[in-house]
TORSEKE-208493 format. One record per residue (C-alpha): residue number from 1; residue in one letter; chain; x, y, z. Coordinates in nm, 2 decimals. Example, Ala and Ser with C-alpha at 12.3 -4.5 7.8 and 13.67 -1.06 7.14 Angstrom:
TORSEKE-208493
PT:1:a:A:1.23:-0.45:0.78
PT:2:s:A:1.37:-0.11:0.71
//
This chain:
TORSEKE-208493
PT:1:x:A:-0.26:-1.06:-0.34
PT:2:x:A:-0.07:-1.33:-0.53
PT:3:x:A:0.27:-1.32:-0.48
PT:4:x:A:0.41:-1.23:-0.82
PT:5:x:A:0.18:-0.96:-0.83
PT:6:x:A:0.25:-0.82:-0.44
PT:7:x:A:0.64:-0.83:-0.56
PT:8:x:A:0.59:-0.62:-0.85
PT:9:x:A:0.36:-0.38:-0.66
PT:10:x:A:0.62:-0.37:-0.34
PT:11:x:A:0.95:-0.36:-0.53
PT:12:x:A:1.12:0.00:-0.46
PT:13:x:A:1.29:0.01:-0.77
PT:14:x:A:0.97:0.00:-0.95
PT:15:x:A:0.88:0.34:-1.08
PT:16:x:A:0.54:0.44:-0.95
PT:17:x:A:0.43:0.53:-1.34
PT:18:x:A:0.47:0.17:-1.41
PT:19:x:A:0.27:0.04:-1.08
PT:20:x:A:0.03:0.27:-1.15
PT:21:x:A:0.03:0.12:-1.54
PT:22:x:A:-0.01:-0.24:-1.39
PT:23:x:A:-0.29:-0.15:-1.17
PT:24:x:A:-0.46:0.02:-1.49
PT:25:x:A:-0.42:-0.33:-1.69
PT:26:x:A:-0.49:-0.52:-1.43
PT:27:x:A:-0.79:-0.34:-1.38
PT:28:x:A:-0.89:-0.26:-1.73
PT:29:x:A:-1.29:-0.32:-1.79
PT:30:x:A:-1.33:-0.45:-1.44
PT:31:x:A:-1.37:-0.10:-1.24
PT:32:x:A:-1.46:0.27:-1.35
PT:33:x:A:-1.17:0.49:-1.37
PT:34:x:A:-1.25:0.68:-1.06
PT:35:x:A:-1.17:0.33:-0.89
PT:36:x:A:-0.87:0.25:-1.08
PT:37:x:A:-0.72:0.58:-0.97
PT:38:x:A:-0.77:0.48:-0.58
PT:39:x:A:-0.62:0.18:-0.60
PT:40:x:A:-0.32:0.31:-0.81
PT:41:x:A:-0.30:0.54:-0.50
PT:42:x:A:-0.34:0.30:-0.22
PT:43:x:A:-0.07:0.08:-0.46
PT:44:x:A:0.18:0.39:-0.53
PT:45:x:A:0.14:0.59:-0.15
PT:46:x:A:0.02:0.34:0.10
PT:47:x:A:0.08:0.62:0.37
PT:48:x:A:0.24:0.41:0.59
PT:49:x:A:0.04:0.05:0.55
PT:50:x:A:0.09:-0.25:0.42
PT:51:x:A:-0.05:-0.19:0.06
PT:52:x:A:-0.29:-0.49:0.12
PT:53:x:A:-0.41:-0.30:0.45
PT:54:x:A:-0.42:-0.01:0.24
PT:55:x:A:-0.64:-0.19:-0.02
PT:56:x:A:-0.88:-0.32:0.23
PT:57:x:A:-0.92:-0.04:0.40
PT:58:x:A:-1.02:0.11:0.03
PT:59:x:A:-1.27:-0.14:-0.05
PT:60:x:A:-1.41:-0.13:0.32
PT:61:x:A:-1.52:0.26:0.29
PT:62:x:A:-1.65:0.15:-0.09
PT:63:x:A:-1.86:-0.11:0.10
PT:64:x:A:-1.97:0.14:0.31
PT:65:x:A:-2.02:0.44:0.12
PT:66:x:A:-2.28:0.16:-0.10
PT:67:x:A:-2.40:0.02:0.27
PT:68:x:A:-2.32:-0.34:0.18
PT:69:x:A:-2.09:-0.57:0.38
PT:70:x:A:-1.75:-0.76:0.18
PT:71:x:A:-1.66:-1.11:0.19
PT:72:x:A:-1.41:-1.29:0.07
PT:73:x:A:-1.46:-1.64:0.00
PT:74:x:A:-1.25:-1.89:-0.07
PT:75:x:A:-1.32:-2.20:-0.25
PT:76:x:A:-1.11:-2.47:-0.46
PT:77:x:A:-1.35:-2.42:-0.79
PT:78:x:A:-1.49:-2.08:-0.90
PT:79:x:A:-1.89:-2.08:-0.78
PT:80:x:A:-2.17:-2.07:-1.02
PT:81:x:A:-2.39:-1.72:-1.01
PT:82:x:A:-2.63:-1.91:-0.88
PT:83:x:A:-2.43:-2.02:-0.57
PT:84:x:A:-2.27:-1.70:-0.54
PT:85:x:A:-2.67:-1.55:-0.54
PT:86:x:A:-2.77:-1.79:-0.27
PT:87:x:A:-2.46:-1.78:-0.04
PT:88:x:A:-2.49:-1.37:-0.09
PT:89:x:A:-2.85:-1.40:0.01
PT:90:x:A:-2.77:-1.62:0.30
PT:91:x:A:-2.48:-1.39:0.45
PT:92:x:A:-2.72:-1.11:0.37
PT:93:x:A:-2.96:-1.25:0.60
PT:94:x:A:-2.73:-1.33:0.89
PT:95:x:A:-2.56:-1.00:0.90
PT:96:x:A:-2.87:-0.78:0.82
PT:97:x:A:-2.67:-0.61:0.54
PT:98:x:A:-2.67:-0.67:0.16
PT:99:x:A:-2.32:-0.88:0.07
PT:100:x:A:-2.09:-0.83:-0.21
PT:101:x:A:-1.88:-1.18:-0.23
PT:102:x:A:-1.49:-1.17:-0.37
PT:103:x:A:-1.43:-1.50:-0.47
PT:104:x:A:-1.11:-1.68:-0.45
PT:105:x:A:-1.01:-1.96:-0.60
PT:106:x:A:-0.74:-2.17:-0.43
PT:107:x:A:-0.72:-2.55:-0.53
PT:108:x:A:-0.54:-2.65:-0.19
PT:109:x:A:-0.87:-2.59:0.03
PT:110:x:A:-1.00:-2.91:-0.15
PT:111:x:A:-1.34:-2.84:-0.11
PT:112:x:A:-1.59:-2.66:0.08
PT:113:x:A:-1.58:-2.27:0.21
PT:114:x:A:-1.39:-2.03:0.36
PT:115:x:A:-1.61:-1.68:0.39
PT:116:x:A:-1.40:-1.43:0.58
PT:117:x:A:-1.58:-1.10:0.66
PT:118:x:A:-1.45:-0.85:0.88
PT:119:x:A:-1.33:-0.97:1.19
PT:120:x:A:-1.60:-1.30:1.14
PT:121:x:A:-1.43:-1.62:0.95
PT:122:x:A:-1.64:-1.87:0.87
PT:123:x:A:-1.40:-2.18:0.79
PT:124:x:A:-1.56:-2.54:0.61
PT:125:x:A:-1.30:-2.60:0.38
PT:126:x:A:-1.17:-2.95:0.39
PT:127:x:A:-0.83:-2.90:0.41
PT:128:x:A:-0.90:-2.74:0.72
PT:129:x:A:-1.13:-3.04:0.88
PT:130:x:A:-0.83:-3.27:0.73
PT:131:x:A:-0.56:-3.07:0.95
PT:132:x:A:-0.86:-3.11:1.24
PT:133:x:A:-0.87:-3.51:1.17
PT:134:x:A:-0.47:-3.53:1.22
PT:135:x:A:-0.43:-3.29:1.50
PT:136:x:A:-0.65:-3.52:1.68
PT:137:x:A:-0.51:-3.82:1.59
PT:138:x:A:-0.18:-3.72:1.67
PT:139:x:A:-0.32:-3.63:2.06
//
């Protein structure tokens, strides 16, 4: 969660009709209602979790109820569909499950992947073989 967003969504004084409001805009023609109403619960009454725990925990029974795996990728660009399609296809085949990817962009990995699913993280960013480089350089 972007940190703007997580401080509006964590911030007590907030009234829950209003967190609920920015979950229904925010999610506006990109989920059915049904769905929108979960996470407005998971956002609103965490139960006792982190909201982003809360969240995950969400999309993990979605994932599945549909018996399909989630993973989060990061990259510095957004993918094409057709390397979303082919990475999909790939993780599909490794884990023996069909893969629905949430991609993430985030400029500071440079370049490469990061595909995190589950407990499995499967780091080739660059800014990661960078830090690598300098870690063994420095000894």
């Amino acid at each position: 969660m972007r940190a703007p967003l997580r401080a509006a969504l964590t911030d007590r004084a907030l009234p829950a009709e209003r967190k609920t409001e920015l979950v229904g805009s925010l999610l506006a023609d990109r989920a059915s209602a049904e769905a929108a109403r979960l996470v407005a619960r998971a956002v609103v009454h965490p139960r006792g979790r982190q909201q982003e725990d809360a969240l995950e925990d969400l999309g993990a029974a979605a994932s599945a109820r549909r018996q399909r795996l989630v993973a989060t990728v990061t990259a510095a660009v957004p993918l094409t569909e057709q390397q979303r399609d082919r990475l999909a296809a790939v993780l599909a085949a490794q884990f023996g499950h069909a893969v629905h990817l949430n991609v993430v962009v985030d400029p500071e990995v440079v370049g490469g992947l990061r595909v995190t699913l589950g407990d499995e993280v499967i780091d080739g960013t660059i800014s990661t073989r960078l830090d690598e480089a300098a870690r063994r350089l420095a000894g």
